[in-house]
N, C-alpha and C positions, 0 to 999 in steps of 0.2 A: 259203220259210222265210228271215224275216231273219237274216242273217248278223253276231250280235251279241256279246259278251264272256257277257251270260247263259245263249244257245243252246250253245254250244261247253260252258261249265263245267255246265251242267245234263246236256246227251249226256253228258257223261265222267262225270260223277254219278252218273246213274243206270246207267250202262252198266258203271261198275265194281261198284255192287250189285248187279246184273241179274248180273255175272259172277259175284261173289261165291257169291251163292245157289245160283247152279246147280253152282260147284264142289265145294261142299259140299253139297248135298242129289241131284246129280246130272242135275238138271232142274229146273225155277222161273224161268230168263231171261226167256219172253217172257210169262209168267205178270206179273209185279214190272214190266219194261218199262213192259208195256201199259198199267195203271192211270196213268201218267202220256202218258208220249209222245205218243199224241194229241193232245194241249194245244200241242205242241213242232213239229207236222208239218203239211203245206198241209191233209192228209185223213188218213184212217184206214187207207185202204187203203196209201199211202202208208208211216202208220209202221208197219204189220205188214211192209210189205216190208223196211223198215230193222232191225226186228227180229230177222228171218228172218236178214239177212246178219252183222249182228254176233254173232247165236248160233253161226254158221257159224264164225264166225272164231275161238270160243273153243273148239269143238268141235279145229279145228285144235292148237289149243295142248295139248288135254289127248289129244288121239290120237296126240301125238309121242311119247309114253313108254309110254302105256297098249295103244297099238293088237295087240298083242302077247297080248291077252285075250281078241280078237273070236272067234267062232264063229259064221261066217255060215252053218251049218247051221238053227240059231236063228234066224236074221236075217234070209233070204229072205222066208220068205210076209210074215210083218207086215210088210215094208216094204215089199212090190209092192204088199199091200192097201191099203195107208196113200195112198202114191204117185198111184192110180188115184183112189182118194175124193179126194186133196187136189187133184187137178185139178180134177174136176168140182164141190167145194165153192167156188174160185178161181172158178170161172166164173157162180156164181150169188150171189156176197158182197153184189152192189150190190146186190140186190133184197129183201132181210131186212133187219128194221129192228134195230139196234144193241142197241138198248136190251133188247129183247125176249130177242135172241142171249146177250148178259150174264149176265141173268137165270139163263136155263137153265143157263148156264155154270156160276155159282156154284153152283147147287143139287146138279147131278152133280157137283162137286169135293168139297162138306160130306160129301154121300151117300156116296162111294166114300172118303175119308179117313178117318171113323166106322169103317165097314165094317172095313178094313181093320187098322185101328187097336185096336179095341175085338173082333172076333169072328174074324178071320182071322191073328192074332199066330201062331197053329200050324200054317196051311195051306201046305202047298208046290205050290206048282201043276205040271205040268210041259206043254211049247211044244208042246199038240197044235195039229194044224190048224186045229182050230174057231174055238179060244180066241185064234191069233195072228192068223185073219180078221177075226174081230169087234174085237179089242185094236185094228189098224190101222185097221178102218173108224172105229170112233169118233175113235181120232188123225187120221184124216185130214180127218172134219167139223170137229174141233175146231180144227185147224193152218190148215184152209183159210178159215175163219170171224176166226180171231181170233189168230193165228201160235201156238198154245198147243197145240201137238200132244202137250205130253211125260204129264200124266198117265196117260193108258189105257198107254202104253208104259210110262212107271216103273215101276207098277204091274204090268204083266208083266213087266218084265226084276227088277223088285227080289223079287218069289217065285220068278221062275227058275232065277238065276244063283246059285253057290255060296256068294261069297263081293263084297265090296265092289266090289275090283279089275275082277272080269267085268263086274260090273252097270254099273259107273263106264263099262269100255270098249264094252258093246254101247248102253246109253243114245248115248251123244255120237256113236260111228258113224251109228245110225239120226238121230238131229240132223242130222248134218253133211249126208250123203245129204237126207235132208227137206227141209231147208230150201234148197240150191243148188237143188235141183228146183222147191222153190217162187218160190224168187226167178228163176227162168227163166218160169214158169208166169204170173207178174206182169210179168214185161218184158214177155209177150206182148199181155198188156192194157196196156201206156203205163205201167205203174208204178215202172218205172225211171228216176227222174228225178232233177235236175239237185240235187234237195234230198234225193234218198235217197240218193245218192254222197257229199253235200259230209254228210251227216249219220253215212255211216260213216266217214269219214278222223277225224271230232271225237270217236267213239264206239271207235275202235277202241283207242287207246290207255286208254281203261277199261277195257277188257276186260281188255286184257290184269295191268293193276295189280289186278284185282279176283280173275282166275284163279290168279296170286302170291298172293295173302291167303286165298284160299279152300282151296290146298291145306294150309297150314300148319294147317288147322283140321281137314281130312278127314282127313290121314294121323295124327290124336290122336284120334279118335273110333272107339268100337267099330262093328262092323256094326248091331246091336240099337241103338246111339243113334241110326245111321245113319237108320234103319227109321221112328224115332220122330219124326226130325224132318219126315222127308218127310211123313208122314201129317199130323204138324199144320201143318207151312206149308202143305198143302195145303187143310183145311179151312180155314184164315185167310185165303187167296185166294178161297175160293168165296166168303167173307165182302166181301170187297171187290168181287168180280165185282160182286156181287148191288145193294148199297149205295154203287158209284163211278160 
């Protein structure tokens, strides 16, 4: 990655929208990320690692006030399930063609956004076993493919949890966990490199100016706006999956 005045202001660009979005919808960082950052990185695999660490690093900022919410009674199974899938997805990324990956990507995003959106506004689901193993295995193919683990998880924590607050602190928990794992998971394969370090020192201070902006907008918003946004910025990423 050359080291140039447009790499530096584009990471910080997109990194403080990438933060932006996920402060206020509670997930969408490496969703928003991805559709560009490729372009920005030696490889792919490459920018999902850088990703992975700058969502970590937002996940930090917002678990300093919020962590107070978490209930890792809730939080264990899906996130061993996840953890275990995202390994073994990490290990077979190279051999799946991108394009194809995308694809599907966006389809299950429009699909489960609709869904949710339009038939499920009255369902309240609650964290059996079944529902947190399956929620993690999908986050885990999804996170280990393409660093975009947070759908299946929002989507369980946002019908689970009571109210914004909870769902706010058990999303970013499970993030923050995910992604260090992940980004361990990818050192292991050489993915740790000289341009995904020098691309988080350029990226982090976005984050953080974009996690400032993002709250000033979550704490004026009802739960139900909350709900509403998630589901459409969601089907408008499977829209881009599909068609970037």
């Amino acid at each position: 990655m050359e080291c140039s005045l447009f790499i530096v202001a584009s990471l910080f660009a997109l990194a403080m929208a990438a933060a932006f979005i996920q402060r206020v919808c509670g997930f969408g960082f490496g969703i928003f990320i991805m559709t560009m950052l490729p372009y920005l990185m030696p490889s792919y695999s490459e920018a999902t690692t850088l990703s992975g660490m700058l969502s970590a690093s937002q996940s930090v900022f917002i678990l300093f006030k919020a962590y107070k919410y978490v209930t890792w009674k809730r939080m264990i199974p899906i996130l061993i399930t996840f953890l275990i899938v995202a390994y073994i997805s990490i290990q077979y990324v190279a051999m799946v063609a991108d394009s194809h990956l995308k694809m599907l990507l966006g389809f299950m995003l429009i699909i489960m956004s609709l869904y949710f959106l339009f038939v499920s506004q009255h369902i309240h689901i609650k964290p059996t076993l079944p529902l947190q193993i399956s929620m993690g295995s999908i986050s885990g193919v999804m996170g280990g493919f393409f660093g975009m683990q947070g759908p299946p998880a929002v989507l369980y924590f946002l019908a689970s949890e009571k109210d914004k607050e909870h769902y706010l602190a058990m999303a970013q928990i499970y993030f923050f966990i995910g992604n260090v794992a992940m980004t361990l998971f990818r050192a292991q394969n050489g993915l740790f490199t000289h341009e995904v370090r020098m691309g988080w020192i350029y990226g982090v201070t976005g984050v953080a100016v974009g996690t400032y902006l993002g709250k000033l907008v979550f704490d004026r918003i009802s739960a139900e706006t909350l709900r509403k946004i998630v589901y459409i910025y969601m089907a408008i990423s499977g829209v881009v999956a599909i068609v970037a």
